[in-house]
N, C-alpha and C positions, 0 to 999 in steps of 0.2 A: 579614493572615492569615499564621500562622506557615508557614517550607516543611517545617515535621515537621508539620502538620495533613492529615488523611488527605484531604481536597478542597484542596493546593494539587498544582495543578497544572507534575509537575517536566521538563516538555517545554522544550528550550530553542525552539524554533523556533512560531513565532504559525503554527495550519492554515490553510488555507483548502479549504469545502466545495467538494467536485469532480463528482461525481455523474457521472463519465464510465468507460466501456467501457475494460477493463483486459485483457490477456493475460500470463498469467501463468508461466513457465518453470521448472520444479525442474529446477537446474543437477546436483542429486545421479541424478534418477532419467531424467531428460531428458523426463519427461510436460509436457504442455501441459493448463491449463487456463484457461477465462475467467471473469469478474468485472466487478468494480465497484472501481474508484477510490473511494472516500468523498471523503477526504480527503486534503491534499497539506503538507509545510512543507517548511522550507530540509533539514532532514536526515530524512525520513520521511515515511512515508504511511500510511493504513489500507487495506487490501483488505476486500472480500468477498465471498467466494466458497465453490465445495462440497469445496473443496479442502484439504485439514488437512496441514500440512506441520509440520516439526518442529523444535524451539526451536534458532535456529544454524542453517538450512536457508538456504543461498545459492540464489535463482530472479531468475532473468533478467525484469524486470516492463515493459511497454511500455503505455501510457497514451494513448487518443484522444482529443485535445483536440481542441473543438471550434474552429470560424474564426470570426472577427470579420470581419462583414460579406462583403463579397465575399471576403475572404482566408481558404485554410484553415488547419486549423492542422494543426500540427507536432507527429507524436507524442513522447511523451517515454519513453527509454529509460534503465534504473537497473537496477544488478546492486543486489540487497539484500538486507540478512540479517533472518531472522525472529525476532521479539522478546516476539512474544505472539500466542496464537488462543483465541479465545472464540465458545463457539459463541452464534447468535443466534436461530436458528428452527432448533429440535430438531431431528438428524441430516442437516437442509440445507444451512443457512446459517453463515459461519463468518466474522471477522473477525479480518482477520491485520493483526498492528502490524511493520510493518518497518523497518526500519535503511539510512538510501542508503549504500550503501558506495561507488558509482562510479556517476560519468553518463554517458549514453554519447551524449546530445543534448540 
């Protein structure tokens, strides 16, 4: 598949599906909102949530992993910048593509 064909895929980082509890932080307006994790890679993640923030919007994101067996886990914190939102279920649901700009665990 060509990378000028409109199904390849130009993400450098392989996801992986995450399906976990997400709080969400606009560093612009200092609202809190929560969500969903979708998905996670080396440089990005998808959000979703009822939250519509704006293209270039820095939000402080913190991620509840779940534990492996008796061990819990360890949430994961990322300041990120917003790269895309598409809504998903009419005036609810919304999908935000982020950018990791810093980790903070």
């Amino acid at each position: 598949m060509s990378r000028f064909d409109a199904y390849y895929d130009r993400r450098r980082g392989r996801r992986v599906s995450m399906g976990c509890k997400a709080r969400i932080k606009s560093l612009l307006s200092g609202q809190t909102f929560y969500g969903e994790c979708v998905d996670l890679s080396v440089d990005g993640m998808a959000l979703r949530s009822a939250f519509v923030p704006q293209y270039g919007e820095r939000l402080n994101v913190i991620v509840l992993v779940p534990g492996v067996g008796a061990a819990s886990g360890k949430p994961f914190e990322a300041e990120v910048e917003v790269k895309r939102c598409n809504e998903v279920q009419r005036g609810l649901i919304y999908e935000i593509g982020v950018r990791i700009v810093q980790r903070k665990s």
